[in-house]
N, C-alpha and C positions, 0 to 999 in steps of 0.2 A: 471253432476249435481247430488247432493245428493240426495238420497231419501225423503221424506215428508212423517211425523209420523202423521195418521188421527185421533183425538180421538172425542166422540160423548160427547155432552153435556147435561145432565139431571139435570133437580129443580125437589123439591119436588112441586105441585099446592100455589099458595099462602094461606094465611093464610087467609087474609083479601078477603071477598067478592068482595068488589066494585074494586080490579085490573082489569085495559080492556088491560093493554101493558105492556109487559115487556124488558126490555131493556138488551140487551148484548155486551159486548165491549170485546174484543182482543186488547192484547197487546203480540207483538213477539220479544224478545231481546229489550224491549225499545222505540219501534217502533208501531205504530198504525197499526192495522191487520183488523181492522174493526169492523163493528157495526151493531148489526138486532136487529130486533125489533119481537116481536111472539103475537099473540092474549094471553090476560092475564090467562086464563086457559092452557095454554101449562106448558107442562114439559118436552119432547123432545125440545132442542133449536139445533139441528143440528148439524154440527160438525164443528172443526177448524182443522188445517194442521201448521205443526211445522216443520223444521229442528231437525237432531239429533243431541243434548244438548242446545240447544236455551230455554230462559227462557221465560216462558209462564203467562199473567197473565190476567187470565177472571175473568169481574166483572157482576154481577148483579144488577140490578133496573126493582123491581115492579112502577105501576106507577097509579094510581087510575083514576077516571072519572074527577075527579076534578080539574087533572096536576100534586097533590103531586107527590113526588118520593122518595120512599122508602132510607132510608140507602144503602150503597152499598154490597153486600156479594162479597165477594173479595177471588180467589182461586189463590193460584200460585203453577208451579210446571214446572220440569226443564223435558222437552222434552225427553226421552231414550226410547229406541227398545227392550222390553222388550219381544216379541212377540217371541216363538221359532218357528222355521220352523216347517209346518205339517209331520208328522208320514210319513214316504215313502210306499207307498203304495207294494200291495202283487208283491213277487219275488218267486221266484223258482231256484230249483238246479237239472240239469239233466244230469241224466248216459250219459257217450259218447262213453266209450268204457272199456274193459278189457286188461291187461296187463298182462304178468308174474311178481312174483317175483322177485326181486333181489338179488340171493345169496350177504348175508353180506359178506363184506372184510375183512380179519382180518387181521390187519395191523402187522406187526413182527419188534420191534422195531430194527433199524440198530444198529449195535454195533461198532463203530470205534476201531480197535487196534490199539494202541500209536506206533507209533516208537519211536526206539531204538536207538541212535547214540551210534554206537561200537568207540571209540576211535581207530584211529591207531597208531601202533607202531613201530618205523624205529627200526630195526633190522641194526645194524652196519654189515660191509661185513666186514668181514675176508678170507684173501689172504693166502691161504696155497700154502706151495710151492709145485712145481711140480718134483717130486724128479727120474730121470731117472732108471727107474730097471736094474737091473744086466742082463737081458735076453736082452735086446738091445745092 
């Protein structure tokens, strides 16, 4: 289940003395959300509960001794989470221990030597003869 965005609702006091009720009506996404009624000098009317992005729409009626009912003041406005998370509270960072350095590496770039393909080359055989000396 999603969360429910709370918001509080405040009127200014009415204007006209003789208000004894004032009327509050909720509408959520098109849908009736409900309905209070407050002693007609209030200006805290409580709060309503919305879905996040759900279109919201509170109306008001003052309402005199006599039954009138004021015009409606008409507020709409589309339910978002606008709240950012609290501050995170105090942390700390604590020594745990000592180490040595570490000698840098210095890395010594490899150098590949190419080989070299020698060609070979057939050398034809030549057959000398073998010529018997005069001492045999």
């Amino acid at each position: 289940m999603a969360d429910l965005l709370v918001y509080s609702v405040a009127a200014p006091a009415p204007t006209d003395f003789d208000v004894t009720v004032r009327e509050l009506t909720v509408t959520v996404d098109g849908m009736p959300d409900g309905s209070s009624t407050f002693p007609g000098d209030s200006t805290n009317l409580g709060q309503i509960r919305a879905g996040q992005g759900s279109r919201v729409v509170v109306t008001l009626v003052d309402i005199d001794d006599a039954g009138n009912r004021s015009e409606p003041a008409v507020l709409e406005f589309v339910a978002l989470d606008t709240l950012a998370p609290a501050k995170p509270g105090d942390f700390s960072v604590t020594l745990v221990a000592e180490v040595p350095a570490e000698v840098p590496v210095v890395e010594v770039p490899v150098v590949e030597v190419p080989v070299v393909e020698v060609p070979v080359v057939e050398v034809p055989v030549v057959e000398v003869p073998v010529v018997d000396s005069p001492d045999n």
